[in-house]
Structure formats: structure tokens, C-alpha cells
VMD Tcl script that builds the backbone (N, CA, C; Angstrom):
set m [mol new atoms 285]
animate dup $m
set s [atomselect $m all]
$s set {name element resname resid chain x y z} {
  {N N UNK 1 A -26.641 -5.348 -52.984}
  {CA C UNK 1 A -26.365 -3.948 -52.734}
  {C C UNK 1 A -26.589 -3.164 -54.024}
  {N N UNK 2 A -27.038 -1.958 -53.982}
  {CA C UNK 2 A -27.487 -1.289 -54.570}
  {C C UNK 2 A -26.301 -0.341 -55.477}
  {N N UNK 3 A -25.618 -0.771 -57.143}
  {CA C UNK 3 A -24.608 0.200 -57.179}
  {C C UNK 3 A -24.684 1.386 -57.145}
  {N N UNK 4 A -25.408 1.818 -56.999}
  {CA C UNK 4 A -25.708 3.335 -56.842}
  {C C UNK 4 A -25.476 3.735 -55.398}
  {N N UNK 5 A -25.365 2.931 -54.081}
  {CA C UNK 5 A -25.292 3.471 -52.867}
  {C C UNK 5 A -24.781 3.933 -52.379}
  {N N UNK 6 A -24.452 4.669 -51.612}
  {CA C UNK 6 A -24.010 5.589 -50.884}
  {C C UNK 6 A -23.077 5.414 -49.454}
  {N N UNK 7 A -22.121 5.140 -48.893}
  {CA C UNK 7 A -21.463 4.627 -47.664}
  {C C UNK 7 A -21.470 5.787 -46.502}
  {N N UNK 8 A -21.997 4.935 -45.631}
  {CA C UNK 8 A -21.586 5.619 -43.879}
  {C C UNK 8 A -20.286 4.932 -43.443}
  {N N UNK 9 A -19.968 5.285 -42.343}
  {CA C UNK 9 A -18.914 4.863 -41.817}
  {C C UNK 9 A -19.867 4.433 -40.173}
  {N N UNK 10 A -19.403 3.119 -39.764}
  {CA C UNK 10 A -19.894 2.799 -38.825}
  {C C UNK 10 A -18.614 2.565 -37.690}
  {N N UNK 11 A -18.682 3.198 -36.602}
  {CA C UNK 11 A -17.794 2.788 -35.556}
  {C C UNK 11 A -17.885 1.551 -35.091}
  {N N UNK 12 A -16.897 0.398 -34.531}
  {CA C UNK 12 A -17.227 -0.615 -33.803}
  {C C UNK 12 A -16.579 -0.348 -32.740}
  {N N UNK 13 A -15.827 0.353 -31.870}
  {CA C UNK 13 A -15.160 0.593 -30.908}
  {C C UNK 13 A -13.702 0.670 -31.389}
  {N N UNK 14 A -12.913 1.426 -30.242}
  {CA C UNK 14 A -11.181 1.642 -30.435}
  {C C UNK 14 A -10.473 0.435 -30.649}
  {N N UNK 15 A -9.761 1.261 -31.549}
  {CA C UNK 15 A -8.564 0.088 -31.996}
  {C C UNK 15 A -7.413 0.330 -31.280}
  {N N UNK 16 A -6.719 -0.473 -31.054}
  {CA C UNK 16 A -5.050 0.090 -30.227}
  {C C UNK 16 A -5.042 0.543 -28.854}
  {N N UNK 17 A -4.711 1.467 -28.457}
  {CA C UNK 17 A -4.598 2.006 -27.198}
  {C C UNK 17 A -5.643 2.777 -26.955}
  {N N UNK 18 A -6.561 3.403 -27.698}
  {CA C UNK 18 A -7.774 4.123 -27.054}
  {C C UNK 18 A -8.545 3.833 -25.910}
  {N N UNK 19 A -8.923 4.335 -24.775}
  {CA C UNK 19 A -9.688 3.350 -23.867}
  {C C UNK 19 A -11.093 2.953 -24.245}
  {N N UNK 20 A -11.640 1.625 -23.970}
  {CA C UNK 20 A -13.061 1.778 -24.556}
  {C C UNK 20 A -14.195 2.051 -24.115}
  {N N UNK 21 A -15.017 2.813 -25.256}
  {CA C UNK 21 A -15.809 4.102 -24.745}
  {C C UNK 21 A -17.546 2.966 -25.677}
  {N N UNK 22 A -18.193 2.190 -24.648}
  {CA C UNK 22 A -18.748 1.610 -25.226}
  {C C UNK 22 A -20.286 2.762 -26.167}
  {N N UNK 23 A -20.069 3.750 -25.594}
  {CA C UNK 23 A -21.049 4.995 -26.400}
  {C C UNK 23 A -20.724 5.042 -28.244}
  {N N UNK 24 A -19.321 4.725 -28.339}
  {CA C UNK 24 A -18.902 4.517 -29.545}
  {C C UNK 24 A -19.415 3.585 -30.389}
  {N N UNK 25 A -19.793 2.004 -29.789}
  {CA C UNK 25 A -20.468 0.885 -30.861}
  {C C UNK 25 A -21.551 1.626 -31.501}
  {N N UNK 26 A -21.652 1.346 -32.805}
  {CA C UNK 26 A -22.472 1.526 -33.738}
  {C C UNK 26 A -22.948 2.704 -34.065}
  {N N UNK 27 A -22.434 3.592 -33.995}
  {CA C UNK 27 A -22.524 5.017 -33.986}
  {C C UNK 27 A -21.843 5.505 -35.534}
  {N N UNK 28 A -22.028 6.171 -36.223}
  {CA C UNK 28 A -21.547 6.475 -37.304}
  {C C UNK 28 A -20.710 8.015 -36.968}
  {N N UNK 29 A -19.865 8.266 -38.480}
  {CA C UNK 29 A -18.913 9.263 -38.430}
  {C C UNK 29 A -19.413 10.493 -39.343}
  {N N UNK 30 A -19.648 11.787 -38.041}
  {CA C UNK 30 A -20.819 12.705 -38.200}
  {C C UNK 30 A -19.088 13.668 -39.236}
  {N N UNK 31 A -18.139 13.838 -38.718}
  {CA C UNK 31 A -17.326 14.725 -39.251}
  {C C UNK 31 A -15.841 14.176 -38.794}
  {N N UNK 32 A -15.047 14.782 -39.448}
  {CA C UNK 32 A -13.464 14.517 -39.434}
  {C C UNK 32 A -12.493 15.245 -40.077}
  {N N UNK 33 A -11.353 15.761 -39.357}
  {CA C UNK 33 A -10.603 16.525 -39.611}
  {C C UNK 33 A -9.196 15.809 -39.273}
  {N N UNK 34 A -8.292 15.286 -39.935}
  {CA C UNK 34 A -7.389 14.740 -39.770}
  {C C UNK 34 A -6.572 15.415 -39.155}
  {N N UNK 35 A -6.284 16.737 -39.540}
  {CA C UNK 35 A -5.043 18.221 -39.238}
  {C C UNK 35 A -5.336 18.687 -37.793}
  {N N UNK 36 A -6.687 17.911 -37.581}
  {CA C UNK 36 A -7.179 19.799 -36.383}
  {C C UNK 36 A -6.557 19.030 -35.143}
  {N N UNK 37 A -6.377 20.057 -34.358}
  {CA C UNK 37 A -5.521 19.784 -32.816}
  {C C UNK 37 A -3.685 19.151 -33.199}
  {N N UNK 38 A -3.767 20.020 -33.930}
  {CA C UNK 38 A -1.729 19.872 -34.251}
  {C C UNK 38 A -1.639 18.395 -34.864}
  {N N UNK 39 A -2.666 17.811 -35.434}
  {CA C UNK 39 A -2.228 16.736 -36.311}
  {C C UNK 39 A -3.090 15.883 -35.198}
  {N N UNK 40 A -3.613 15.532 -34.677}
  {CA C UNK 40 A -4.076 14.704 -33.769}
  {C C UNK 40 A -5.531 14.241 -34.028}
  {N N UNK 41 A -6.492 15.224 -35.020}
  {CA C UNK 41 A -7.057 14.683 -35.724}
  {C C UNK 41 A -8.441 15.043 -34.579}
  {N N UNK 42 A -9.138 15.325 -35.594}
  {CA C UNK 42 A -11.357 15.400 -34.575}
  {C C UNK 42 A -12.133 14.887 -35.236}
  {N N UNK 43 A -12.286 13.603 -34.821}
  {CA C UNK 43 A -13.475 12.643 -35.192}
  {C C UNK 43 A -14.644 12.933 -34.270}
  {N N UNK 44 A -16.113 13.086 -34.947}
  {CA C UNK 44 A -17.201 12.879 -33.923}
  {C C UNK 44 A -18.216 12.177 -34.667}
  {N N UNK 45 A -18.527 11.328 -34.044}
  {CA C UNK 45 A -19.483 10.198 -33.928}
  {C C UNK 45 A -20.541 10.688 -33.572}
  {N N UNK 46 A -21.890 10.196 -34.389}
  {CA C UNK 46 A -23.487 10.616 -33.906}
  {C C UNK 46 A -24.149 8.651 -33.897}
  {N N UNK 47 A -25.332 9.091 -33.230}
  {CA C UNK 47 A -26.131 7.998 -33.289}
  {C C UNK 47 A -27.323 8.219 -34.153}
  {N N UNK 48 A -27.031 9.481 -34.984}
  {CA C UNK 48 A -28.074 9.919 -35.867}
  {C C UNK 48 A -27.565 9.955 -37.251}
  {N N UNK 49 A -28.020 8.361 -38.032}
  {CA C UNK 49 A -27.919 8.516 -39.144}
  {C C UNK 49 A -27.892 9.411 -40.541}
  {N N UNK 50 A -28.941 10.532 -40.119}
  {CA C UNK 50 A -29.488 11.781 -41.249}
  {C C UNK 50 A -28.068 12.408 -40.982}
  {N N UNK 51 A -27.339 12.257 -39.954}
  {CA C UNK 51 A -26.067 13.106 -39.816}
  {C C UNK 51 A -24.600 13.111 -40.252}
  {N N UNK 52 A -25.186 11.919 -40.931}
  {CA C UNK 52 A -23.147 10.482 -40.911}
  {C C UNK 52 A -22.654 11.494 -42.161}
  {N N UNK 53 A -21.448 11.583 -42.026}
  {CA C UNK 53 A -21.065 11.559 -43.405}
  {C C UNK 53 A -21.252 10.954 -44.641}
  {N N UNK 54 A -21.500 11.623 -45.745}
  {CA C UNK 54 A -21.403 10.183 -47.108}
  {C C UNK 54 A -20.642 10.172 -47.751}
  {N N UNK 55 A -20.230 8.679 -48.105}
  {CA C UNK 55 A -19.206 8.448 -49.306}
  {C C UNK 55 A -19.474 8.071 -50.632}
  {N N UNK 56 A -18.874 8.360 -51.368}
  {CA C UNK 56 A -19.794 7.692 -52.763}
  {C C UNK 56 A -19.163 6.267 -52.980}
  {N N UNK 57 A -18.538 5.628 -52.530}
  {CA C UNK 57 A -17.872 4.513 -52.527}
  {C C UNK 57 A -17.335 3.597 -51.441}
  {N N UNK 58 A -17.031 2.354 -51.607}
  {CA C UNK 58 A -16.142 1.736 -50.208}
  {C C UNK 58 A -15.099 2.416 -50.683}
  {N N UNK 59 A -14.228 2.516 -51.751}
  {CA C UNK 59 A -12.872 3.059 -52.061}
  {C C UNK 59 A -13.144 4.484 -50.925}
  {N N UNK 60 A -13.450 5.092 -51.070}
  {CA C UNK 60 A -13.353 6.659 -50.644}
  {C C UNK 60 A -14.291 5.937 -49.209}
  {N N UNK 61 A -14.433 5.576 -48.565}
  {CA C UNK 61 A -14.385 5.089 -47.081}
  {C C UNK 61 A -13.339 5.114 -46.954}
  {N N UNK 62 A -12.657 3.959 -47.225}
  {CA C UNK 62 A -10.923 3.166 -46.955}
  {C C UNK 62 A -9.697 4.599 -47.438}
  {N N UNK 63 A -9.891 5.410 -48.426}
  {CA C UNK 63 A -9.062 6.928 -48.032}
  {C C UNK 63 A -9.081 7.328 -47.219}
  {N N UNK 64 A -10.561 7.799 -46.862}
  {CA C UNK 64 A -10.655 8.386 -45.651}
  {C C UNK 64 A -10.197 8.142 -44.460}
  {N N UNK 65 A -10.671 6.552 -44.179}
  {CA C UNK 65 A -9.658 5.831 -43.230}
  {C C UNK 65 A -8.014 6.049 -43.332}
  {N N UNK 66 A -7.741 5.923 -43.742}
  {CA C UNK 66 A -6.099 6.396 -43.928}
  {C C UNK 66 A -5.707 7.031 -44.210}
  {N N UNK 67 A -6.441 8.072 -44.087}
  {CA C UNK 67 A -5.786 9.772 -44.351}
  {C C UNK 67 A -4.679 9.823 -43.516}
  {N N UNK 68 A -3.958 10.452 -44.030}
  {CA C UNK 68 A -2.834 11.119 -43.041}
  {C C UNK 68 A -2.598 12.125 -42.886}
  {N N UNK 69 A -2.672 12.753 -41.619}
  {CA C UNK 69 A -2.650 14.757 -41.076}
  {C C UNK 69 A -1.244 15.042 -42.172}
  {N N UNK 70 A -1.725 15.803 -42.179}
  {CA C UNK 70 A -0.350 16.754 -43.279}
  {C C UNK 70 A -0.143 17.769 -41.977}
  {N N UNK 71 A -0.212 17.915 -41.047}
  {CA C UNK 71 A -0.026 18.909 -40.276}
  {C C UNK 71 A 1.097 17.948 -39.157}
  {N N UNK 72 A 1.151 16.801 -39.202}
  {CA C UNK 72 A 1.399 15.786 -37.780}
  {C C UNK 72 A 1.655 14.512 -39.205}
  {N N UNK 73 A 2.335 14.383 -40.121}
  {CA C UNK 73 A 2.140 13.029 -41.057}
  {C C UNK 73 A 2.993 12.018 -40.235}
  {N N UNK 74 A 4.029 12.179 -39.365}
  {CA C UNK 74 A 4.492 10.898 -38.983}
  {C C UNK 74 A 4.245 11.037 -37.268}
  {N N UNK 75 A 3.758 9.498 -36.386}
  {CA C UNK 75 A 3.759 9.521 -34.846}
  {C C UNK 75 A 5.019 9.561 -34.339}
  {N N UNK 76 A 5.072 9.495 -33.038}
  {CA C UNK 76 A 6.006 9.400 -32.213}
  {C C UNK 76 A 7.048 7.461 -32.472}
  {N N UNK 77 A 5.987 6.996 -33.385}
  {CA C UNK 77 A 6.544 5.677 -33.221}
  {C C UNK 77 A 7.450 5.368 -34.737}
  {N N UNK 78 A 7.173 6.581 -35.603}
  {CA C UNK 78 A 7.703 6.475 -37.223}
  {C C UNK 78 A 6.452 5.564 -37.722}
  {N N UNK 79 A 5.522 5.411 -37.380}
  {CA C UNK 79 A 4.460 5.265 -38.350}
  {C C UNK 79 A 3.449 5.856 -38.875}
  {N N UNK 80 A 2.864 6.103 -39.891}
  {CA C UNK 80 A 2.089 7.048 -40.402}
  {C C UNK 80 A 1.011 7.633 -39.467}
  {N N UNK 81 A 0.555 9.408 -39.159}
  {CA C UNK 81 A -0.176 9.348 -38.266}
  {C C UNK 81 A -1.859 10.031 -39.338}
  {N N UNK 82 A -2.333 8.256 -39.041}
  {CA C UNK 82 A -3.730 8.044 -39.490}
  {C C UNK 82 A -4.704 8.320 -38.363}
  {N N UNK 83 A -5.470 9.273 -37.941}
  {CA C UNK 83 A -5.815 9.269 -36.622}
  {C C UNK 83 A -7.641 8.369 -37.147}
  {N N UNK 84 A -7.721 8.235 -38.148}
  {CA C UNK 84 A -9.376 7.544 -38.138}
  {C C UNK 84 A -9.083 5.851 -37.981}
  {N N UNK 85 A -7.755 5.730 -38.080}
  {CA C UNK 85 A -7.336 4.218 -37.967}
  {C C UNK 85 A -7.442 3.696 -36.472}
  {N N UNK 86 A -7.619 4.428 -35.454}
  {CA C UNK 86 A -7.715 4.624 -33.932}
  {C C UNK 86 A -8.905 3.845 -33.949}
  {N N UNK 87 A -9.584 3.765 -35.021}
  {CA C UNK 87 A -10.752 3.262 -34.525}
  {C C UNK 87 A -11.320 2.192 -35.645}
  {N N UNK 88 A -11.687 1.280 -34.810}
  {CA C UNK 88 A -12.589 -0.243 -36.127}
  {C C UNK 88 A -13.848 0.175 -36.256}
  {N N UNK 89 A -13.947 0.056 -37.797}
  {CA C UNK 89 A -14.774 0.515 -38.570}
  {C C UNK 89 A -15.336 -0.537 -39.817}
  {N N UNK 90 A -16.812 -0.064 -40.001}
  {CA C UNK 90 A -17.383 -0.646 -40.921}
  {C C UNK 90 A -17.942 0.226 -42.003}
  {N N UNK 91 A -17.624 0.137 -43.222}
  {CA C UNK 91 A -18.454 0.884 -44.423}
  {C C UNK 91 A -19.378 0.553 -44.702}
  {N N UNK 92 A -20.834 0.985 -44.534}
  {CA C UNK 92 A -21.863 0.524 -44.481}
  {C C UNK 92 A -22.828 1.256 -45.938}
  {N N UNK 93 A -23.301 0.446 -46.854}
  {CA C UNK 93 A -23.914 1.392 -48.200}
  {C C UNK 93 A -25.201 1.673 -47.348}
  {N N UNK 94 A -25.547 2.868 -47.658}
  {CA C UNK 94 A -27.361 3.245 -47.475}
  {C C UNK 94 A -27.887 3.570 -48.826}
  {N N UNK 95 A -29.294 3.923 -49.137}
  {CA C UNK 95 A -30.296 3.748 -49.973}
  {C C UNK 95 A -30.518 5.252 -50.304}
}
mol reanalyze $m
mol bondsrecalc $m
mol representation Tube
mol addrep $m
């Protein structure tokens, strides 16, 4: 791998209770808002790479992944509400 590369975020399908939405495999993460919809968080997924978000690191993938809404920070269950954790994911470097 290239240290200079650059990370996508790759969907592998829902984690936990989400139902599964097989449109989701391998699709990358076009945008994300942890806060928006009262803490509940807007992830959207493209199948168009030129579109993914970039990270400059796996570290800053794995933040991102565990962001927590500051608008909604704890669930209904007292555990942190991470809404990108809803979903299994791969950090993928590009070129």
C-alpha cells in the first residue's frame, strides 16, 4: 500500500438490527451527517467511486466510524449513538 493513499469507506451490509438492503454491498460512503434527523444520523452510499468520500488515513476512517451525534449522543439503550456503526465497513486506500 501506498503511504501516501487515500481511504474510501466501503459498505459490506447492516450491522445489528438494520434490515438487509443487499443494494448496500460494496458501495462506498458518498456523505454523512451524524446530527441530521434529530441525531439519527444520513448516511448515503454511491456505487460511484469518483463520489466516496476521502480520508487521509485508516485512523480518520475508524473516527468517522464512531462519531457520535452531539445532537442525539446517547440511544434509547445507554449506549453511545454512533449511527455509521449501523453498518460493516471496510477502509479501503485508493491511488
Amino acid at each position: 500500500m501506498n503511504p501516501n493513499s487515500e481511504f474510501v469507506v466501503v459498505c459490506h451490509g447492516a450491522a445489528g438490527d438494520l434490515p438487509y438492503r443487499p443494494e448496500w454491498d460494496g458501495t462506498y460512503l458518498e456523505s454523512y451527517d451524524p446530527d441530521a434527523h434529530e441525531g439519527m444520523g444520513e448516511i448515503v452510499w454511491t456505487s460511484d467511486i469518483t463520489k466516496a468520500m476521502r480520508f487521509a488515513s485508516f485512523v480518520a476512517v475508524m473516527a468517522a466510524w464512531q462519531t457520535t451525534s452531539t445532537v442525539n449522543p446517547v440511544r434509547d439503550d445507554g449506549r453511545p449513538n454512533r449511527p455509521l456503526t449501523a453498518f460493516n465497513i471496510e477502509p479501503r486506500p485508493v491511488d
